[in-house]
C-alpha positions as CSV (number, residue, x, y, z in Angstrom):
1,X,33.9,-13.7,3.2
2,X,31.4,-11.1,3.7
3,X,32.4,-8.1,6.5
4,X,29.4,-9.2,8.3
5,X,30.9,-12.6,8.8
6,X,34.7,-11.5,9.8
7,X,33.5,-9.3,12.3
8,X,31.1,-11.6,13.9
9,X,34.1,-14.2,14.0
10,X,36.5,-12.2,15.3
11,X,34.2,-11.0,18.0
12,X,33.6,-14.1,19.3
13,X,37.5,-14.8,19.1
14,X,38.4,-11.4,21.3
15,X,34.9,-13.1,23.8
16,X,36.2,-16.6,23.9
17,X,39.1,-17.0,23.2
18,X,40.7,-14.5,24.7
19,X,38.5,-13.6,27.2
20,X,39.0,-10.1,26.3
21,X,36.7,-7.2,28.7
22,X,33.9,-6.0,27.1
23,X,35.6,-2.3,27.2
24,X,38.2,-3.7,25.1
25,X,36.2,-5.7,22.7
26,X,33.8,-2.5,21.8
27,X,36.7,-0.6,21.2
28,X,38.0,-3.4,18.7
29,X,34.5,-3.8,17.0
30,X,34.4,0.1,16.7
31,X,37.8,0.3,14.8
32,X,37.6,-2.7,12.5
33,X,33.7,-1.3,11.4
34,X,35.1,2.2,11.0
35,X,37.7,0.3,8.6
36,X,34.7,-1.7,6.4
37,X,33.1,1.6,6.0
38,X,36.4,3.4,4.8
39,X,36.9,0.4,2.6
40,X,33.1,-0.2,0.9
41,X,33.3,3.9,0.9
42,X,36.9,4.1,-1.5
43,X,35.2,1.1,-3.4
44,X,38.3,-1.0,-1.8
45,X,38.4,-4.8,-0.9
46,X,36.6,-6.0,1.8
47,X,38.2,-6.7,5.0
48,X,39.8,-10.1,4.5
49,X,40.4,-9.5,0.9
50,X,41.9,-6.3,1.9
51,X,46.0,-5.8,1.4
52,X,48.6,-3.7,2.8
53,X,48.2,-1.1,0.5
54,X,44.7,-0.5,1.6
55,X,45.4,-0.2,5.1
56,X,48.2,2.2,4.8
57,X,46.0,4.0,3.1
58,X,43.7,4.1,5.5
59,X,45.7,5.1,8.1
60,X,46.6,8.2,6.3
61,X,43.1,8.7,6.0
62,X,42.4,9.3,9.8
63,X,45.6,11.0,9.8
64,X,44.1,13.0,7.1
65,X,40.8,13.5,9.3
66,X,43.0,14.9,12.4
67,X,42.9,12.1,14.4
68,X,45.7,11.7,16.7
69,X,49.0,9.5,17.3
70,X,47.5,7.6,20.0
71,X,44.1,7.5,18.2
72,X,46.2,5.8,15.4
73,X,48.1,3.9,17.5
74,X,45.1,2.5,18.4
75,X,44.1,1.4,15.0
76,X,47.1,-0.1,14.2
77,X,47.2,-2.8,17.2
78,X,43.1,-3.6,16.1
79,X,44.4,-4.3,12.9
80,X,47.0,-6.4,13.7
81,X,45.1,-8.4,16.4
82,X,42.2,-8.8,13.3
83,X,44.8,-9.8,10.7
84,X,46.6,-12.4,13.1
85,X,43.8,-13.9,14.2
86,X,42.5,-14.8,10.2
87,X,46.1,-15.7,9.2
88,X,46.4,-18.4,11.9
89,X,42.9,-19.2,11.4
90,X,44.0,-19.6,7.4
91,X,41.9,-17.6,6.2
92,X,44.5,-15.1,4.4
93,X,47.7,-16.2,3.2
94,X,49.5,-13.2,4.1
95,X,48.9,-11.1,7.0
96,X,48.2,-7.3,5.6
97,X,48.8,-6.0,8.9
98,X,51.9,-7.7,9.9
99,X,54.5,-4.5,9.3
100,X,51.9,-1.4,9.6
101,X,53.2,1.7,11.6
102,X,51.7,4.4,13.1
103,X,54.6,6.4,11.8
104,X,54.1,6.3,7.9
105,X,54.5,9.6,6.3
106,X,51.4,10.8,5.5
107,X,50.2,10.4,1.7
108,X,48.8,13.1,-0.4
109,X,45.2,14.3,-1.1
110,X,43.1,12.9,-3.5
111,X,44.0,13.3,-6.9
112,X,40.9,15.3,-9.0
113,X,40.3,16.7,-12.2
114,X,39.4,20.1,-13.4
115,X,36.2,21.1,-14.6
116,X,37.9,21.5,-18.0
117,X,39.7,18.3,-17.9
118,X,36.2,16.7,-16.8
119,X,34.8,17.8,-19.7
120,X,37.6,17.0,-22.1
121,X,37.4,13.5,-20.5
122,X,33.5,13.6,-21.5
123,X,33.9,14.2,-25.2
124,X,36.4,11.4,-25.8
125,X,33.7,8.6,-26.6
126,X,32.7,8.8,-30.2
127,X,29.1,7.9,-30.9
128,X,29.2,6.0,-34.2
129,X,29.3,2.8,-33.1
130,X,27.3,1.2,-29.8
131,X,30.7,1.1,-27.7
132,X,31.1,4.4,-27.8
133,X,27.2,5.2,-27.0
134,X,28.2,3.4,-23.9
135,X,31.2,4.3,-23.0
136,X,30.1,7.6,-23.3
137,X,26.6,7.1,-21.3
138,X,29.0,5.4,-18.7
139,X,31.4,8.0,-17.8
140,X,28.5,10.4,-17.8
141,X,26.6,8.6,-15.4
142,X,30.2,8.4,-13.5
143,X,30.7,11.8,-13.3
144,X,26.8,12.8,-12.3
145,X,26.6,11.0,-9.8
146,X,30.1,9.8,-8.2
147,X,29.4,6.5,-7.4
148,X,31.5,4.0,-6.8
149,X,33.0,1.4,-9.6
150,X,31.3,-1.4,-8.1
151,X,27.9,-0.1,-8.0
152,X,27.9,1.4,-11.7
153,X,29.0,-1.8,-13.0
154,X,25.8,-3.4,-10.6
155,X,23.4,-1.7,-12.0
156,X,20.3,-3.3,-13.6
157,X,18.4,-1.8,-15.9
158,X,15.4,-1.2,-13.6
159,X,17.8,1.1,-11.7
160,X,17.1,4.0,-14.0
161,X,14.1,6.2,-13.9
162,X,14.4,8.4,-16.8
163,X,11.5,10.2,-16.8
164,X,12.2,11.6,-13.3
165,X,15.8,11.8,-13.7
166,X,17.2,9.5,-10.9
167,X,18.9,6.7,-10.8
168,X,18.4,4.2,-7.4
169,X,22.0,2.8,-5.9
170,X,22.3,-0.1,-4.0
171,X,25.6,-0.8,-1.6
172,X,24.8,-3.8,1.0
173,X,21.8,-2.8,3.1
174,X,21.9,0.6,2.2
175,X,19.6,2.1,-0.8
176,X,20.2,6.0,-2.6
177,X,18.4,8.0,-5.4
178,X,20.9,10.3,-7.0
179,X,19.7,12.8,-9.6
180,X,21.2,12.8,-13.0
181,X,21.8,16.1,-14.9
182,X,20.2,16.6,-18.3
183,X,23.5,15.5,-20.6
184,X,24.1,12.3,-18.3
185,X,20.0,11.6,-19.0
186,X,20.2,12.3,-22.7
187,X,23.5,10.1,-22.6
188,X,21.6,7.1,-20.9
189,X,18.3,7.6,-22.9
190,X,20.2,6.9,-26.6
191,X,21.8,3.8,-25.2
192,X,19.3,2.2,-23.6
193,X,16.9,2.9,-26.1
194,X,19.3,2.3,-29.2
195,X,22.0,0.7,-28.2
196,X,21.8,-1.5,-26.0
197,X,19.2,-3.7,-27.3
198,X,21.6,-4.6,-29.9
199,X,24.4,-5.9,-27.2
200,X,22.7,-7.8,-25.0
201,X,23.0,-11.7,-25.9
202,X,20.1,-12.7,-24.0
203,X,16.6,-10.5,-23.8
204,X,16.2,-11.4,-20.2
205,X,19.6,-10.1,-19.5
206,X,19.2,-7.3,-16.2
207,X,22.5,-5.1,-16.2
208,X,22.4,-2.2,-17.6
209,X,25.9,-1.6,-19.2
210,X,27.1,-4.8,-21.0
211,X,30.4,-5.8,-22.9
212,X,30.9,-6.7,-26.5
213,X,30.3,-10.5,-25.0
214,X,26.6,-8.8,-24.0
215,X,27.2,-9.7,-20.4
216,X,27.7,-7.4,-17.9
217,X,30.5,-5.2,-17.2
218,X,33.5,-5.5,-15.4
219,X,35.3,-3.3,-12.9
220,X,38.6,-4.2,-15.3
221,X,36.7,-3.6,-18.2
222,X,35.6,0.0,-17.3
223,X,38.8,0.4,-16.2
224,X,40.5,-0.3,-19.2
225,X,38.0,2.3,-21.0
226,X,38.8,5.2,-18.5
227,X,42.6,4.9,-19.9
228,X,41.5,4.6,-22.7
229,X,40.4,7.7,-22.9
230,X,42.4,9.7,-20.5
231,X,45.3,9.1,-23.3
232,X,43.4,9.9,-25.9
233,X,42.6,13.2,-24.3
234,X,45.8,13.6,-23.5
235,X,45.5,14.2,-19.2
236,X,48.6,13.9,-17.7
237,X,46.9,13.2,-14.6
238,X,47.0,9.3,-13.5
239,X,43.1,8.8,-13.4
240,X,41.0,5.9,-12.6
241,X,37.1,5.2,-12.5
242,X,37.5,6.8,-8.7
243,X,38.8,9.7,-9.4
244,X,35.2,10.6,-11.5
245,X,33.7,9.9,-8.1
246,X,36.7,12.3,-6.1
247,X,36.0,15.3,-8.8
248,X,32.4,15.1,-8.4
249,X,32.8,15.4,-4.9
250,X,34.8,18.2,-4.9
251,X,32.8,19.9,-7.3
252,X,29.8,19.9,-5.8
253,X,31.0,21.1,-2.6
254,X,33.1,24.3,-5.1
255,X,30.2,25.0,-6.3
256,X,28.2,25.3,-3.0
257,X,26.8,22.0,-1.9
258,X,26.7,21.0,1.6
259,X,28.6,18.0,3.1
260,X,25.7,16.5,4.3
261,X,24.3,15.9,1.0
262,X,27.5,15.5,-0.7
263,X,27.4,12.6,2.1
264,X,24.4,10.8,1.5
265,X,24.9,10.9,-2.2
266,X,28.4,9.3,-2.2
267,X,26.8,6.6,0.1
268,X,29.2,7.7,3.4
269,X,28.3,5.9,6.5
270,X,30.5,8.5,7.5
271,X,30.6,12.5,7.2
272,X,34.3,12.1,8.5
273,X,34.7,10.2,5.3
274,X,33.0,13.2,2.9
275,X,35.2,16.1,5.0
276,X,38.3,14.9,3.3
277,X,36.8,17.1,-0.6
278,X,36.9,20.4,2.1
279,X,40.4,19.4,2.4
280,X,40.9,19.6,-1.1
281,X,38.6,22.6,-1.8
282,X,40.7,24.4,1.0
283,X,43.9,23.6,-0.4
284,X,43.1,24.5,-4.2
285,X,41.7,27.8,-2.6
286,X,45.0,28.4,-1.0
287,X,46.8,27.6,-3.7
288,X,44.8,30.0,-6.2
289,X,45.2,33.2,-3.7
290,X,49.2,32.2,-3.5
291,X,49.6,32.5,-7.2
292,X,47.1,35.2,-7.7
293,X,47.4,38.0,-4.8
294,X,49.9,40.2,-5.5
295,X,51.2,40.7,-1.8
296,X,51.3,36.5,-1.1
């Protein structure tokens, strides 16, 4: 069921049903839209596909943005009142909601790599067959642009402008053009000129990166490439196709980028959503001049 549809059904619930006032039903919309941006954002289930696991983790999210107990609070009885209403409806089998507190300890940041590990993670893919021409174009494009799984793995083929060096992203109603740096281009430009002709099973076929099968690819097949290579270059780290998108973010914003544009090239409906990378920046920072000055 799309977001669009929930909502629109559970605001007519809180209007009819329950008669609610129109104070209190703005104040449920606002919440449960704040959560389908956090969720399309983290490349996350949508809301009635959502699980328990998401929503904890989005309530150490607005933790994580300063918001306060109350503010949480808040959040927690919307989510409840959502969830209820689709479980007796039958809609979900299992209400995500049902034993959420507003007093969960607090999670840690996200989980990035280096610039060195980035890079080490880059050079796995050997190019001497047309998987790892892929693979390799893949995690490049990953990694120079940060978008989400679910929007690499939708892209078509007339996506790609090469000769400018962009790439157009699609996510519901919104559209971006990200740039791509030189590698990233090079990486795409072998593959679609060399390699993927030979994958594709059918010469009308649209997406852009395709499996062995020559259909496109799927979010648990990229996944199983990314630890694929994350053992074979040997990162203890527990990564996952998001945490290209996490480094990239905190990269940029390292190496001087602003959050606004940091925010409209991760696709944020949100800049609350692209503040959590200062986070990280801030505490890496900290943790550098703790080691390194000789008085901390």
């Amino acid at each position: 069921m799309l977001d669009s549809v929930s909502l629109a059904r559970f605001e007519d619930y809180l209007r009819y049903e329950r008669n609610s006032s129109k104070n209190t039903i703005a104040s449920y919309m606002r919440d449960m839209r704040q959560l389908a941006g956090y969720l399309e954002d983290h490349d996350l289930p949508n809301l009635i596909d959502a699980g328990e696991k998401d929503l904890n983790g989005y309530l150490d999210y607005l933790r994580r943005s300063g918001k306060s107990p109350a503010t949480i609070l808040r959040h927690v009885a919307t989510m409840k009142r959502f969830y209820e209403y689709f479980a007796g409806a039958g809609d979900i089998v299992q209400n995500p909601a049902a034993t959420l507190s507003a007093e969960r300890a607090e999670k840690k940041l996200p989980q990035i790599l280096t610039s060195k590990e980035v890079e080490l993670l880059l050079e796995q893919p050997e190019c001497n067959d047309a998987k790892g021409y892929r693979d390799r174009a893949m995690l490049e494009l990953l990694y120079a642009t940060g978008i989400r799984v679910s929007e690499l793995i939708g892209l078509n083929v007339t996506d790609v402008n090469l000769p400018v060096g962009v790439i157009r992203c699609r996510s519901r109603d919104r559209e971006r053009v990200i740039p791509l740096y030189p590698k990233a281009v090079r990486a795409l430009n072998e593959y679609m000129e060399f390699i993927r002709p030979q994958m594709i099973s059918d010469p009308d076929e649209q997406s852009l990166f395709v499996n062995v099968s020559g259909e496109r690819m799927t979010r648990q097949g990229f996944w199983k490439i990314v630890k694929t290579y994350q053992h074979k270059a040997k990162i203890e780290k527990d990564i996952t196709p998001h945490t290209l998108r996490h480094s990239f973010a905190a990269h940029l914003l390292e190496n001087g980028a602003d959050l606004r544009s940091i925010q409209e090239m991760l696709g944020h409906a949100d800049l609350s959503s692209t503040q959590i990378y200062a986070h990280i920046v801030n505490k890496q920072l900290k943790d550098v001049y703790n080691k390194a000055h000789p008085r901390a």
